[in-house]
N, C-alpha and C positions, 0 to 999 in steps of 0.2 A: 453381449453386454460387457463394458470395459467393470472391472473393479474402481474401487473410487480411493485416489488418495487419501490421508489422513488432515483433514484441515486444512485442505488442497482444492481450491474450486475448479477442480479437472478430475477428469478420469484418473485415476494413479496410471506410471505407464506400464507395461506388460513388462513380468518378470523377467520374460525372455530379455527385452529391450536394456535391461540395467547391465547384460556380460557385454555390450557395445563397448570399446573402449571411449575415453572421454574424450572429443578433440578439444586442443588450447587453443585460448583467442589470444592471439598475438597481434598488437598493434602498431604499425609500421608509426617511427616516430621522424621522420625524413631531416629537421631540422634541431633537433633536439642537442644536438653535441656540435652544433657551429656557434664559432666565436670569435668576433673580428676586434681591432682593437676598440679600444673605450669610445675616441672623440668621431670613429665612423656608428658606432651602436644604435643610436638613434635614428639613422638612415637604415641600415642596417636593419632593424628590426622592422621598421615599414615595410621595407621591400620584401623580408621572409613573410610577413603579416599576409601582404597582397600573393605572395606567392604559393601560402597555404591556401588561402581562399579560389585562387586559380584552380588547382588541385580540386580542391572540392567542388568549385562550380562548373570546373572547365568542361566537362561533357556533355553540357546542358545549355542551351541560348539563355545570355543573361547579359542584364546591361546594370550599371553602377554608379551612382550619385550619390552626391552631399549635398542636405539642405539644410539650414539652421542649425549646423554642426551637429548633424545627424546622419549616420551615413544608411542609406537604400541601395536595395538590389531587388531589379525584376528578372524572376527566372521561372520560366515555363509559363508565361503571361502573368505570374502571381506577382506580387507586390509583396514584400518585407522590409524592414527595420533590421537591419544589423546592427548586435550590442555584442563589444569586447569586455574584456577584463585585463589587463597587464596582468594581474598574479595569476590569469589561467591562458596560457598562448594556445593553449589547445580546444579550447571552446570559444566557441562563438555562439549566440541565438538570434535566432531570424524571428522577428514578430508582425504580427500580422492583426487585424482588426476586427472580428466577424461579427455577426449581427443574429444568431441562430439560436435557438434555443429558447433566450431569453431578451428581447431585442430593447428590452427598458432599462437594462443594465450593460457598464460598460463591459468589455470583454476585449480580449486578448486571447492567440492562439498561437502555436508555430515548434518551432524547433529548438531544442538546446543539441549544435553541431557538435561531437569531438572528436579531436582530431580528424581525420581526411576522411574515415568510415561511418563512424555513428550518430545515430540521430536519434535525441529523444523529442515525442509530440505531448505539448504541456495545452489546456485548455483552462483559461484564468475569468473567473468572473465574478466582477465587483459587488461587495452588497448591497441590499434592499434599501435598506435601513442607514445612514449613517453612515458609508463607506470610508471615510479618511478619519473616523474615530473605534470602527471596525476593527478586529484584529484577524489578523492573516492565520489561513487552515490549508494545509497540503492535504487530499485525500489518496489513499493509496492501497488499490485492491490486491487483491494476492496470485493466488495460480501457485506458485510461480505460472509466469508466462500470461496473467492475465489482465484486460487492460483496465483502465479505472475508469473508463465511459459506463462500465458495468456500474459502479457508484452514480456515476451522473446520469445516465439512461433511466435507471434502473430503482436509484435507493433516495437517494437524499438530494440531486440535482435539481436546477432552477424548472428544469423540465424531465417528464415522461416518454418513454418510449409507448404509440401507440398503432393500433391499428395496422397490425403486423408488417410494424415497421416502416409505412407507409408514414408515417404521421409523431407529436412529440405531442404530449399537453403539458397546460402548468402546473409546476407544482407548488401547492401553498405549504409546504410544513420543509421547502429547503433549507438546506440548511447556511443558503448564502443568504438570508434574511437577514442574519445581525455578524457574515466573517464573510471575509474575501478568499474566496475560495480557491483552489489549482489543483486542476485532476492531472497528475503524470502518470502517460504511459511508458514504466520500466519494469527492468532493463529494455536493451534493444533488441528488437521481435516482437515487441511486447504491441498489441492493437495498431497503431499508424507509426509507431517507432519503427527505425529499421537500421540495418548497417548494410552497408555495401559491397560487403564480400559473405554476406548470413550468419556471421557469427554473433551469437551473443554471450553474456556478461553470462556466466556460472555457479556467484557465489555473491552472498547477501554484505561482505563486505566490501567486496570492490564496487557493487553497485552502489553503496551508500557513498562513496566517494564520487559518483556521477552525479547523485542526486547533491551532494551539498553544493557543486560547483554549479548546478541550475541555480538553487536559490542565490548563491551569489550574484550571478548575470543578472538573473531576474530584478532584482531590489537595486542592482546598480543603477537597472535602464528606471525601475518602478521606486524611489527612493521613499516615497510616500509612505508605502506600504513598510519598510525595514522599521521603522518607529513603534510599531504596535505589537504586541504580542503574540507569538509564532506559535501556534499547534500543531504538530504532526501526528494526523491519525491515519488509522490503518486497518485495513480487514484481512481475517481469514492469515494467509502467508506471510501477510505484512503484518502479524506478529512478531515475523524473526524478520523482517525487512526492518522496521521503523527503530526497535534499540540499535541497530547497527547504523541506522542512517543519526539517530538523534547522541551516537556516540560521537562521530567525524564533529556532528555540528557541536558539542560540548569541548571537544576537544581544542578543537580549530580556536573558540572563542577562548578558551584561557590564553593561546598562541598571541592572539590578536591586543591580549588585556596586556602582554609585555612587550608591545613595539609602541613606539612613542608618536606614530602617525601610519594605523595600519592604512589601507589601501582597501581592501576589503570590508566588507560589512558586517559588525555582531550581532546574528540573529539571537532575536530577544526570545531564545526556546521557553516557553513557561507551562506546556506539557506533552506527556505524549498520552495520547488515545488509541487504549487496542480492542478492536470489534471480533468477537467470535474468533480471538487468534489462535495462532500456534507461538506459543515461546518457549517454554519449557516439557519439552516431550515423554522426560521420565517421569514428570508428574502426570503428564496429562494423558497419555498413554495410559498409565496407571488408572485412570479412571473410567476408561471404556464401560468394563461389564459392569461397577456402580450404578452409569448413567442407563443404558440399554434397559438392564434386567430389575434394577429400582430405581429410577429415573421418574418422572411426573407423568412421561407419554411413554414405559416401558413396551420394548417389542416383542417378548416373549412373555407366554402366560406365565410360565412359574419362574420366577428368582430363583427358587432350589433346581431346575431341571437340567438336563443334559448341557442344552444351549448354553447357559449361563456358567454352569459348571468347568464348561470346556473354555470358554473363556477366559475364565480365573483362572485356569492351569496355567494358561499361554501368556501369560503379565507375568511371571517370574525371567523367563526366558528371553522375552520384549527388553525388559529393562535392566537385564546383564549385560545385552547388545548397547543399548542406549548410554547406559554409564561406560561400557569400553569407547563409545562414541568420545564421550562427555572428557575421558582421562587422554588420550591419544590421540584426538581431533585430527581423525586422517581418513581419506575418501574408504580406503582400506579395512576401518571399523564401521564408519558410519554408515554406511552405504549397505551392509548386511541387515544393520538394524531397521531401514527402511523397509527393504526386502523383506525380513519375517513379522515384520510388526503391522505392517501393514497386509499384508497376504494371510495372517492368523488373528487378525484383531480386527481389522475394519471389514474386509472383503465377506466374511460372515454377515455383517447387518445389510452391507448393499444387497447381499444374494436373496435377503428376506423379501426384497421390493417394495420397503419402504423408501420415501425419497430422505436422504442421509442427511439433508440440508432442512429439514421440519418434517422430523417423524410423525406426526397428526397426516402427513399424508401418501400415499402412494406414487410412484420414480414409473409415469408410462413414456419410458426411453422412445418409441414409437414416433409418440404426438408430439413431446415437449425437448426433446433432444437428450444428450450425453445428462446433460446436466440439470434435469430436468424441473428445466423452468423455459418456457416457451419465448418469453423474453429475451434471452439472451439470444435466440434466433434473430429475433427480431431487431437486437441494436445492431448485429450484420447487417442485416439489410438498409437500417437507416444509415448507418457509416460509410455503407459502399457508395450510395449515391453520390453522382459525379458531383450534381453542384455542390452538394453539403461536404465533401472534400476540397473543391474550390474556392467555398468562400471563408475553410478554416484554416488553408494553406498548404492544403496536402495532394502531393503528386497522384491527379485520377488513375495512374498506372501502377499504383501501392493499392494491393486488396488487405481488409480490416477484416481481424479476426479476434473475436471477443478474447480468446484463450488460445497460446501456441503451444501445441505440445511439447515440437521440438525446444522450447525452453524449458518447460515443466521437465522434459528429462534429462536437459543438462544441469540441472540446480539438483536432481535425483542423484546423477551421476557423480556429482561431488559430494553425498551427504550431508547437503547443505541445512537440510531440512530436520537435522537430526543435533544441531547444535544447541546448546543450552543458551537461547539470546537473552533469557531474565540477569544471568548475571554482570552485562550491559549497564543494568538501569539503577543500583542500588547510587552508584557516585551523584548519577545525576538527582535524583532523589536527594540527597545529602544537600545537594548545593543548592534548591529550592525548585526543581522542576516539577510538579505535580503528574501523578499518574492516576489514569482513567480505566480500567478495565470492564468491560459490559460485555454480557452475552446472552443473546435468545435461549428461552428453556426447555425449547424444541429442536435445538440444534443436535445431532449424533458427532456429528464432524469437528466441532471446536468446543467440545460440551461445556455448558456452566459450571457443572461439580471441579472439573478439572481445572478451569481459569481463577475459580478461587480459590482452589489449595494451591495454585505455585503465587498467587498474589501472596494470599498467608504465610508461603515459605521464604518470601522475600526477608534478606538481610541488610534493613534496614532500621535504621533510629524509631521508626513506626513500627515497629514488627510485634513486640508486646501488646501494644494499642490495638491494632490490626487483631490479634488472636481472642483479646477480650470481645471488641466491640460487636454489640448485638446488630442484626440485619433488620433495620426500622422498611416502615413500608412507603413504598414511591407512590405519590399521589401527584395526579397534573395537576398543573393550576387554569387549566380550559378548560378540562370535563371532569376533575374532581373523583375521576376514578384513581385505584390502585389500580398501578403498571405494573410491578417489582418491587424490588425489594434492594433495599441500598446500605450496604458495609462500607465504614468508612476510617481511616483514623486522620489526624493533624488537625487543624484549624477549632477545636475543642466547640464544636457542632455552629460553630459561627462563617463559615465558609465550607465550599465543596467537598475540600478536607484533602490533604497530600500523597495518598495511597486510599484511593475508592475502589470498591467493587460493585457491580450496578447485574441483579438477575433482573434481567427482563422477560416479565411473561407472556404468551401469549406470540412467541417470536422463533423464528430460527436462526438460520446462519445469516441473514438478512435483516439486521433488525429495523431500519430504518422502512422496507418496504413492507416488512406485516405491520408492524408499532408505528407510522410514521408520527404521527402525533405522538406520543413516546419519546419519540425519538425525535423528536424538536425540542420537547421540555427538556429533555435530560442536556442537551449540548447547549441549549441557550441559558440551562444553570449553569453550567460547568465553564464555558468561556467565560460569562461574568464572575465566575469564585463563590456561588451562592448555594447553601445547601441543598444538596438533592432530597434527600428525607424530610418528611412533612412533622 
């Protein structure tokens, strides 16, 4: 049995495997520094234009047309839509049409190319409900290394994985009911993503620079959608994934607010959503043997005994590693604090055989795999499938792998996973971005105690507000039960509120597939700005 990362939907990787040294991704950039004069430029960059794309397709039988000033490429019998950007020479996205899943909604699928090697696989599917009055949702699962089909397969997509894999059903509590939704697979390695020579991205900020230049393509070719309100949410990893992507995109846009004709698109960010994440490690670290040994589904009989005791030893030690993480952000500190933190804090509750992702239940590694949920066996197999790769535009010669190791331990390898990404969010937060924190009360992995005390710690205009306010009780408005429980501060109980915390019970690391109904109320209040607490 592997240990299990810390708020990591992967094995953690073998201690052994972290004295590897790190290889660097270097990305050949062929045209980068050519410069002809001004009144050839416009030629000029056609021809570099057509020249990278050479490059990138040239290995592969491929043919190329314009139609309705739209340019197409057929390669490998597939069908795409090529969409550029002037302000990104190094990306291009091939789009494609499928019809899977949910075949009553539109849909789009395909690649965001960059440069000559990388390929991310984006799968987009329009709402139920109202799609061009909809507003726009990225979801984005974690691993590291893991793909986000695990969201759409699995948690909150138009469809279920079923019948070992053999099969999808529908699902009515998606969450593209009332948001247009896009599940990316990042970085590259990451499920149908790939690069061309195997390397991938390493660290949660240069990926978030991959991801904002998709959305940019994306809204260029999809312009409909840039008008509406952009939520990026995120699970498990993509904790520390989404402040870092939802900083580029904050960033970018003040850029944008001081040219007087950008070229580019302002994604209208209006929050970010984090699910059972990891963002703040020395808080949350810190909350382990709270959760475990007094928790709501404790796993040891006594709070006072050995178990629990030896725990609490091992949190002073954890979070001297984590704060030298936190002061000298260098692979060199971080990367220890991985190591004991994870080897003397988590590795204890997996070894108990409870499953670490909803302690209510038992990990038979055996039946249900690494990750012990049988499911995710299962979207392998529904992804391998040749048509269901061909009709979303992905080479039948790319095998799908829910979760890649090899990524999970090069984001290890950098102590990526060790960085403090909460203090990311406080700017955006100031400027009006709303933030959603939620997590199952069953989860050991991204505990609840711990998501709300680094909410709490936030250093924000809300921080006072946030420390008073009581946690009122989550009622649906379908079945009139209590779900959770909802902290909130901003909007003076007239909207969602600006810094939310949402315990959900009854849930794990997964809240969308124990809670689904839960977990449709709670996002179809929160994209409209409508109070969660009853």
């Amino acid at each position: 049995m592997k240990p299990s990362s810390f708020c990591w939907l992967l094995p953690l990787i073998s201690i052994s495997a972290l004295a590897s040294p790190a290889e660097q991704v270097v990305l050949g950039d062929v045209f980068k520094n050519v410069r002809l004069p001004t009144k050839f430029e416009s030629t000029a960059n056609k021809f570099l234009s057509d020249a990278k794309k050479a490059i990138l397709f040239g290995k592969e039988n491929m043919q190329k047309w314009y139609h309705d000033g739209r340019e197409f490429i057929k390669q490998n019998d597939m069908l795409y839509e090529l969409v550029s950007h002037p302000d990104f020479d190094q990306h291009q996205l091939r789009v494609t049409e499928p019809s899977l899943c949910d075949p009553d909604v539109k849909q789009y699928s395909g690649y965001l190319d960059i440069a000559e090697d990388k390929h991310l696989f984006f799968w987009f599917f329009e709402a139920r409900n109202s799609p061009k009055d909809a507003p726009l949702l990225l979801w984005l699962n974690g691993g590291p290394g893991c793909s986000s089909s695990t969201g759409l397969l699995f948690e909150l997509g138009p469809c279920r994985v079923s019948g070992d894999g053999k099969n999808t059903t529908y699902n009515s509590h998606s969450w593209n009911a009332d948001a247009n939704i896009i599940f990316l697979d990042q970085p590259v390695e990451v499920g149908y993503s790939y690069a061309e020579n195997g390397n991938t991205v390493n660290t949660s900020p240069v990926a978030g620079k991959d991801v904002y230049a998709f959305l940019e393509l994306f809204l260029n070719r999809f312009p409909e959608y840039s008008s509406q309100p952009f939520h990026l949410a995120a699970e498990s990893y993509g904790g520390t994934y989404a402040p870092n992507i939802a900083k580029v995109i904050f960033e970018q846009n003040k850029q944008l607010a001081l040219t007087s004709a950008p070229k580019r698109k302002h994604i209208n960010l209006a929050s970010v959503i984090l699910a059972n994440g990891i963002t703040n490690p020395y808080i949350q670290y810190g909350s382990i043997a709270d959760y475990v040994c007094d928790g709501p589904y404790p796993i040891y009989d006594d709070p006072e005994g050995p178990q629990c005791e030896a725990l609490r030893g091992k949190i002073p030690t954890c979070q001297r590693l984590i704060q030298s993480c936190y002061s000298f952000d260098s692979k060199f500190t971080c990367v220890p604090a991985i190591m004991y933190c994870n080897s003397q804090l988590m590795a204890p509750v997996i070894q108990t055989g409870v499953n670490p992702y909803d302690v209510r239940k038992k990990c038979d590694r055996a039946k249900d795999g690494d990750l012990c949920y049988k499911q995710m066996q299962w979207i392998d197999v529904w992804m391998n499938q040749p048509e269901n790769k061909v009709a979303l535009g992905v080479n039948p010669d790319i095998t799908f792998q829910s979760c890649n190791m090899e990524v999970n331990q090069a984001f290890a390898l950098q102590g990526d996973g060790m960085h403090n990404s909460a203090i990311l969010l406080p700017d955006l937060i100031e400027a009006g971005v709303r933030l959603l924190v939620y997590a199952g009360n069953a989860d050991a992995m991204c505990n609840y105690i711990g998501n709300e005390r680094w909410v709490e710690d936030l250093d924000t205009s809300f921080k006072g507000e946030f420390a008073t306010a009581k946690s009122n009780p989550w009622i649906t408005k379908s079945s009139g039960r209590q779900v959770g429980e909802v902290r909130s501060a901003g909007g003076k109980g007239f909207t969602a509120g600006n810094v939310t915390f949402v315990n959900v019970y009854g849930a794990g690391h997964m809240v969308p597939y124990d809670q689904p109904e839960a977990a449709f109320d709670m996002i179809t209040r929160w994209l409209n700005n409508s109070p969660l607490s009853n």
